[in-house]
N, C-alpha and C positions, 0 to 999 in steps of 0.2 A: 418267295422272298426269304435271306436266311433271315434268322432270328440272332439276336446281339446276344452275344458271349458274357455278358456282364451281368453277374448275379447281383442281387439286392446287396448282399455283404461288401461286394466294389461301390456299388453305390455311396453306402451308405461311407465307406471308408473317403469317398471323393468327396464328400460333400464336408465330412468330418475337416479334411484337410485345410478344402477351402475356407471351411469356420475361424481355424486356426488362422491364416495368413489374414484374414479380415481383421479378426480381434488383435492378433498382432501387431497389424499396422496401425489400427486405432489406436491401441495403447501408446506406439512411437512418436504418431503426430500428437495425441494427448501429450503427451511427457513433454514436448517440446513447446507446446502452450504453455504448461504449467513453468517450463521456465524461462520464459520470456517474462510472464507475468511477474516472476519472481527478482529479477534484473528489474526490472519496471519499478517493482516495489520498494527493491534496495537505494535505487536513485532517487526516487521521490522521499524517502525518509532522509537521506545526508541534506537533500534541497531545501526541505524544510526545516532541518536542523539550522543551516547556514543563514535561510531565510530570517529566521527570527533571532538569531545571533545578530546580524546585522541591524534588523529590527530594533534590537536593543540597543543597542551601540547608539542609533539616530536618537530612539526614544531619551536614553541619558542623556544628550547632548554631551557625548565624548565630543572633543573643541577638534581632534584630528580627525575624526572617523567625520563631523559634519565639513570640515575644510574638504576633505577631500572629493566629497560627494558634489561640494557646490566645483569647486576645481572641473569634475569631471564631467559636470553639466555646462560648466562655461567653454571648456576646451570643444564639447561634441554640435553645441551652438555656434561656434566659430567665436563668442566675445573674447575681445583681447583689453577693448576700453579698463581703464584701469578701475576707473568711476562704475562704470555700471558692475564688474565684480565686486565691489565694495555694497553694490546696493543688493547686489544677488546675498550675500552673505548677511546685512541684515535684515531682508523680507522673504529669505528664501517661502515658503508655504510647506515645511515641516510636517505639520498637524496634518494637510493634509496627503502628503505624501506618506505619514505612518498610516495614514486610515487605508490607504493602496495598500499598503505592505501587510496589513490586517489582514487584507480580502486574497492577498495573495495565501498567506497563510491559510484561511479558510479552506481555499480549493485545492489546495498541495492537501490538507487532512480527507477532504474529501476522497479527492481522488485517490489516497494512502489505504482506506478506509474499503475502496470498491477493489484497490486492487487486490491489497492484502485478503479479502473473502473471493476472489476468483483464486488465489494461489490456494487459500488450507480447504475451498472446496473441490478445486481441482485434483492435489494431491492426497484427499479422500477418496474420489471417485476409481484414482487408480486405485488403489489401495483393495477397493471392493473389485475391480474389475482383473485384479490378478486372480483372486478367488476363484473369478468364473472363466478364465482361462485355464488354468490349472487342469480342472478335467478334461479337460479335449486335447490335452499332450498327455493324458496318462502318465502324470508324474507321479511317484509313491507320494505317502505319507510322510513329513515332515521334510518333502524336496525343499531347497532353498530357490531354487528355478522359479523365478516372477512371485518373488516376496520381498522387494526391493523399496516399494513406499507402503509393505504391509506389514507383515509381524517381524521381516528383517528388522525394519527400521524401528519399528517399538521395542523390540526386544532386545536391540542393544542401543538406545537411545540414552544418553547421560543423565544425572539428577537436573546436572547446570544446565546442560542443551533442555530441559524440561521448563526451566525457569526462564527462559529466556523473552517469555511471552510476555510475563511481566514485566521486564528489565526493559524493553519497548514502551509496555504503555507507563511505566513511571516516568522516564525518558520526557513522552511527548509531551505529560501533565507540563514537566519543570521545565519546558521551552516554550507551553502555549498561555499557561498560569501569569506567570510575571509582566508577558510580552502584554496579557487585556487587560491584567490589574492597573498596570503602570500606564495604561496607555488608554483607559476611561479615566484616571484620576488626573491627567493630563486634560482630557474633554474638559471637567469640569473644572479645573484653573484658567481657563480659557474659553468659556462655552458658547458653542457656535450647536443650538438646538437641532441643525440637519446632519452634522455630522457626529454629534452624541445618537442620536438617533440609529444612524445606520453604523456606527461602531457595535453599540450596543444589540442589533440583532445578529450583524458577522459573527460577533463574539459568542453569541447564543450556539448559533448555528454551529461555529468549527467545536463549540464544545461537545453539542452533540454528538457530531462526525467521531470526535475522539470518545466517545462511550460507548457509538456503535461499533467503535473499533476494537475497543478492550473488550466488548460483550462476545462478540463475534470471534477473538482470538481465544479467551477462554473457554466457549460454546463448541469452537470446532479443532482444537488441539488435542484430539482424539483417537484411537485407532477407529472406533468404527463410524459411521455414517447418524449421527445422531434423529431420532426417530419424531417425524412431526407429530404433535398434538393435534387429537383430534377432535374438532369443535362439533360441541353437541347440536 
């Protein structure tokens, strides 16, 4: 039987190869997570900007923003009676329609919250995983080749694009602040003990969401991989 032509040094070069095409593919399908997530992210932020824009609008009893809403409820009912739009406009259930629009707000933070830490921990991961790419192309020292979410990006990243992380969580305070303030001191002009109630934990909760949101974007707006603590 002959014996195979291929010395260890082929080997070792074949296998080298294949490492490369693996790690490179991963890095691609990675990369295109991370920007789905980031689309995802950017959506859910304008949603619940608008969301609680609107919020507010109901909660002041703007006289057009509530016309229209009972308008748009009577039109998608089919009411035409002229009577019962008149009784719609003065019984419509407000109170509890903002307690919905609370809970909507909740889960848009929420959800903001889980997306936004799959994006900066995603584009951390690349960040480390060009590193480890890098040697298996044998690229010199200070190649720019697969430093694209790693020292490319911090190294010419702006002071402003730095600040930006802030300019979000002050953002969500001054849309989510007014909307529970205005909208428990409402509960108690009117109080209805089940829905102060579950106001008052939504409220707990989405403020949470927005602390683990700001902890977590200043935690991981980082170049490297931040190191866990190790419990004694």
């Amino acid at each position: 039987m002959a014996k195979s032509s291929v010395g260890p040094k082929e080997n070792n070069q074949a296998k080298t190869a294949v490492n490369v095409d693996v790690l490179a593919g991963h890095y691609q399908k990675t990369f295109e997570v991370a920007y789905d997530y980031w689309k995802e992210r950017n959506k859910l932020f304008v949603i619940l900007v608008l969301t609680a824009g609107m919020g507010l609008l109901l909660l002041l009893r703007v006289p057009e923003a509530n016309s229209l809403l009972v308008d748009a409820i009577a039109k998608f009912l089919g009411v035409t009676d002229m009577e019962r739009i008149k009784q719609l406009y003065a019984n419509f259930p407000f109170t509890v329609l903002l307690s919905g629009v609370l809970v909507v707000m909740f889960y848009l933070m929420q959800r903001l919250y889980s997306t936004n830490l799959s994006v900066m921990r995603t584009f951390l991961y690349l960040g480390a995983l060009e590193k480890e790419i890098q040697p298996h192309l044998g690229l010199p020292t200070g190649s720019v080749a697969f430093t694209r979410e790693g020292s490319f990006y911090w190294g010419r990243r702006s002071r402003i694009q730095a600040m930006s992380k802030y300019y979000y969580v002050v953002v969500l305070f001054i849309i989510l602040a007014p909307f529970i303030g205005f909208k428990l001191i409402a509960d108690l002009e009117s109080p209805n003990l089940l829905v102060i109630a579950v106001d008052v934990v939504v409220s707990l909760m989405a403020i949470l969401y927005w602390w683990a949101y700001a902890r977590s974007s200043f935690r991981l707006d980082v170049p490297k991989i931040p190191t866990e603590k190790q419990k004694a």
